[in-house]
C-alpha positions in Angstrom: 114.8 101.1 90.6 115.2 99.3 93.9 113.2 99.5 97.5 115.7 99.5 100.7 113.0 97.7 103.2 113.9 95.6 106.5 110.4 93.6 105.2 108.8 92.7 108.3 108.8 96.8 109.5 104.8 97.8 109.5 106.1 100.9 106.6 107.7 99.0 104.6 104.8 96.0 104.6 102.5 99.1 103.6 104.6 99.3 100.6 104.9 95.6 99.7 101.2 95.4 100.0 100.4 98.4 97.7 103.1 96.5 94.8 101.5 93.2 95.3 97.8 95.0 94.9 99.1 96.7 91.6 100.9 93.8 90.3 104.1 95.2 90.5 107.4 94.5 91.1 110.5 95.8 91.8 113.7 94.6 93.6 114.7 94.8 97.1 117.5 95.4 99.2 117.3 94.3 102.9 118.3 96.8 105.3 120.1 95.8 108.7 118.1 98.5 110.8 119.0 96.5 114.1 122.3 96.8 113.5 122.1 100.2 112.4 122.8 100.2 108.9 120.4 102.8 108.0 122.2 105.2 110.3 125.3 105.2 107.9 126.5 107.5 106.2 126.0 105.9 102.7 122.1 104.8 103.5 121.5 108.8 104.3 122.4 109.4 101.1 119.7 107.8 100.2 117.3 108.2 102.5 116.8 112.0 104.1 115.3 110.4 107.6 117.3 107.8 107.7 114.5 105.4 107.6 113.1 102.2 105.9 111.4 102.3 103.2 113.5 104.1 100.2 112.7 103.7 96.6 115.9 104.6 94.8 115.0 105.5 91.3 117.2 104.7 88.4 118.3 108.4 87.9 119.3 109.0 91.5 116.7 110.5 92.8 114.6 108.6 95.7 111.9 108.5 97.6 111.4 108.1 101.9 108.2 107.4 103.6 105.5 104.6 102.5 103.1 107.3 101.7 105.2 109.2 99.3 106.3 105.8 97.6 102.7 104.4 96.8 101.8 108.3 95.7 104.7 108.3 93.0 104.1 104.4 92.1 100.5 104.8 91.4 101.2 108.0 89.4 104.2 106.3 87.5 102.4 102.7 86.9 98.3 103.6 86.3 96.2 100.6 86.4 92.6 100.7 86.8 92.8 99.2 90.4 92.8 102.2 92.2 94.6 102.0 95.0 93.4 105.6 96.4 90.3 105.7 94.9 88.5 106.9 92.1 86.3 109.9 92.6 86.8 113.1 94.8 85.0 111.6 97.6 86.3 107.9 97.6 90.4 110.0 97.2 89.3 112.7 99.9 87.7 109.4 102.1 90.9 107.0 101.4 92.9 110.2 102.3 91.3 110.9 105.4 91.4 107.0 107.2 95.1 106.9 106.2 95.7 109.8 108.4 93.2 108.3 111.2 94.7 105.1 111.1 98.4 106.6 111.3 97.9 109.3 113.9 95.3 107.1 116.0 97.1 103.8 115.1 100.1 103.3 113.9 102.6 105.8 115.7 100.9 104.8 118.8 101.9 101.6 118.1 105.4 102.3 117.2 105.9 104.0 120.0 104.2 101.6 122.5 106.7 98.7 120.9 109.5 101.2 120.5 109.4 102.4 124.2 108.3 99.1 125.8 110.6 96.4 124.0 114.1 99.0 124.2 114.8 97.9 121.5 116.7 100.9 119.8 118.0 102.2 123.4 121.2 102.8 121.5 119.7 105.6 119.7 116.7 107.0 121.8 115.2 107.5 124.8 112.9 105.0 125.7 110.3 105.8 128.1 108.3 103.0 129.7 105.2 104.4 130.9 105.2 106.9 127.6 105.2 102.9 125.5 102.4 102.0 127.9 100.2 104.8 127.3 100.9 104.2 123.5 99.9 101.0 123.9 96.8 101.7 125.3 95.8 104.2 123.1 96.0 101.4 120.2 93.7 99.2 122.1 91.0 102.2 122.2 91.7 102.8 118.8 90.9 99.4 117.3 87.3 98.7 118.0 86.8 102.0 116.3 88.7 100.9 112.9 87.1 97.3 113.3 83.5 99.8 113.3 84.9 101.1 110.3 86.0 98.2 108.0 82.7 96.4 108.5 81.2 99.1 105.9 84.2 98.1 103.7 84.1 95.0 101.2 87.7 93.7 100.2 88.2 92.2 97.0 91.1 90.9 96.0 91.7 91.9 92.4 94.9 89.8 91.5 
């Protein structure tokens, strides 16, 4: 099993921080997304949307998107740290601020640093005024998460 990751990319952090919280590890393979790598041939064999993170799994099959790697690592490795909570509620609650957060957050944010830096102009439009809107949008969005996590302790269980 191996996880193709460029490490500093906010997706693939969201995976090395779920691993680290279940005391788990696995190897990694940097990926060259600035220079494209992922947009080979041989990385889209891996990966179906050509993106970073991709757990390959020892039998060939694997996995794109951080959501669906944590999903298949909790079920494959339980522990009792539980990672998307452990009632109906706390799962339907820890299911619900994921999507906040990505929708209100997170792809506003890749799109105001996508669309304001240029930085993959070689591959997509990039639209200014559509990063600075984004980027706005983030900065409305945070003092309601900051509202949020004040109701929620974190302990660090490792």
């Amino acid at each position: 099993m191996k996880i193709y990751e460029k490490g500093p990319a906010p997706s693939a952090r969201r995976v090395s921080l779920f691993l680290a919280e279940k005391n788990i590890e696995i190897p990694r393979v940097n990926v060259n997304i600035g220079g494209g790598e992922n947009l080979s041939d041989e990385f889209a064999a891996l990966s179906l949307n050509k993106k970073i993170p991709v757990l390959a799994l020892n039998d060939g099959t694997s996995l794109c998107e951080s959501m669906a790697i944590c999903r298949y690592i909790d079920a494959a490795f339980p522990t009792n740290n539980h990672l998307f909570g452990d009632t109906p509620i706390a799962i339907g609650q820890v299911e619900m601020w994921n999507r906040i957060v990505e929708l209100d957050g997170l792809f506003p944010a890749f799109q105001a640093f996508r669309n304001i830096t240029g930085i993959y102009n070689d591959r997509e439009r990039c639209v200014p005024a559509w990063g600075e809107e984004s980027k706005q949008r983030v900065i409305e969005f945070l003092p309601r998460l900051d509202a949020r996590l004040e109701h929620s302790a974190y302990t660090q269980t490792t």
